[in-house]
C-alpha positions as CSV (number, residue, x, y, z in Angstrom):
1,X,-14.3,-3.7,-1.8
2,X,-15.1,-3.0,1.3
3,X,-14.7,-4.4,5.2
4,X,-11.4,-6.5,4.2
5,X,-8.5,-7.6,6.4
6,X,-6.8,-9.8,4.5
7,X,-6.7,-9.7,0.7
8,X,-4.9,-12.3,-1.3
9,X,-4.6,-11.5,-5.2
10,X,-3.7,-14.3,-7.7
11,X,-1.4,-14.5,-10.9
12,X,-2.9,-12.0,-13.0
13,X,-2.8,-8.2,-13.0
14,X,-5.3,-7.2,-9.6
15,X,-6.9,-3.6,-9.4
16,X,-8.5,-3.0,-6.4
17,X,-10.3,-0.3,-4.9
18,X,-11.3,0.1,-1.5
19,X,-15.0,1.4,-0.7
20,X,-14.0,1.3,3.2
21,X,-10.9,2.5,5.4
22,X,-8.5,-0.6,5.5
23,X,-8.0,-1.1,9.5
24,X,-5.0,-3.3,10.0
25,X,-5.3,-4.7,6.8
26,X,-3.2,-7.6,5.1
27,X,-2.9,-6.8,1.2
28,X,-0.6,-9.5,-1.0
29,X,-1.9,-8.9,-4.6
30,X,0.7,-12.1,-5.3
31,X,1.7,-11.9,-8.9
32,X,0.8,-9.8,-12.4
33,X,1.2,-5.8,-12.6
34,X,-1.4,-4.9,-9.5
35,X,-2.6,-1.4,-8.6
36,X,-4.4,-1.1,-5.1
37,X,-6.4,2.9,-4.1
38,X,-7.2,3.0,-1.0
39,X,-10.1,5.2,0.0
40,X,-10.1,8.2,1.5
41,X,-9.7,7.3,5.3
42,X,-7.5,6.8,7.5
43,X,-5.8,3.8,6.2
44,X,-3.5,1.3,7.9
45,X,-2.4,-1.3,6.4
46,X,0.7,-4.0,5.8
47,X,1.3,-4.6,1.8
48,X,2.4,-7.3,-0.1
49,X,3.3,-7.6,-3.9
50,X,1.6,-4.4,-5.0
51,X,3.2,-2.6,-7.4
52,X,1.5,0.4,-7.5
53,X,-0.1,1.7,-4.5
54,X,-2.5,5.1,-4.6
55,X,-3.7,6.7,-1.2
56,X,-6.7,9.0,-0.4
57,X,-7.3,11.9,1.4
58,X,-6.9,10.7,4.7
59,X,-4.0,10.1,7.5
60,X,-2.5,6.5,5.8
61,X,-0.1,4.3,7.6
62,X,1.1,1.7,5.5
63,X,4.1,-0.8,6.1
64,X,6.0,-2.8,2.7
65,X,5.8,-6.7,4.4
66,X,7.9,-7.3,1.1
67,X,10.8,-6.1,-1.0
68,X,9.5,-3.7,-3.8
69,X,11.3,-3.3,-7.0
70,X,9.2,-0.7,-9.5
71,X,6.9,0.0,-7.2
72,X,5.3,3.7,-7.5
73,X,3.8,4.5,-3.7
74,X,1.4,7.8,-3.8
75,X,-0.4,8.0,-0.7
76,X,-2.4,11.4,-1.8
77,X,-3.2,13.9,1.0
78,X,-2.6,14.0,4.3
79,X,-0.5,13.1,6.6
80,X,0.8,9.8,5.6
81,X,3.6,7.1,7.3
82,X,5.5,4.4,5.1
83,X,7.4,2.2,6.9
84,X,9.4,0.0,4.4
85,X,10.5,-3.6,5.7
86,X,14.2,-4.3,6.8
87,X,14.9,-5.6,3.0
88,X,15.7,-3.9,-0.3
89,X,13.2,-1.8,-1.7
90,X,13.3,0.1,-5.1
91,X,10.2,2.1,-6.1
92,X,9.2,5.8,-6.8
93,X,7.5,7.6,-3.8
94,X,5.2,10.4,-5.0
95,X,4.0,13.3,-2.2
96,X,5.6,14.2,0.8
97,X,5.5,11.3,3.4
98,X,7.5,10.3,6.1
99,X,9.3,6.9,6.2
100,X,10.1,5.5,8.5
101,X,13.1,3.2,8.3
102,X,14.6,0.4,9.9
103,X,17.9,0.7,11.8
């Protein structure tokens, strides 16, 4: 895919690839086992119901807009910001990013 802002999956298991850098992108991949690869730019963008999450080469800043449980977050090279939301979050974070967190 490419050019998106906002992305809204449906019940069954989305895998989506993006051809483009997400630029204040809205992901919500909804329900089912869904896998979302960013390219490699510098991403930014705010996910929703993606269970597993695979980042480029580039500089990605990506916020959780909901609570994760599962999730496996690998935002490959660079230098990369999570920001999880002010909820529960359970997941496996693979690389060295930096979270931010909410007070």
């Amino acid at each position: 895919m490419s050019n998106v802002a906002t992305l809204i999956g449906g019940s069954g298991a989305d895998t989506i690839s993006l051809a483009t850098a997400a630029a204040n992108a809205s992901i919500d991949l909804a329900a089912g086992n869904d896998t979302l690869t960013l390219g490699g730019f510098a991403n930014v963008a705010t996910l929703s119901n993606v269970e597993t999450a695979l980042g480029g080469t580039g500089n990605d800043a990506i916020t959780l807009a909901a609570a994760t449980a599962g999730a496996s977050i690998d935002l490959g090279a660079g230098n990369d910001l999570l920001t999880p939301g002010a909820f529960g979050n359970l997941g496996v974070q693979s690389r060295s990013v930096m979270v931010q967190t909410h007070p």
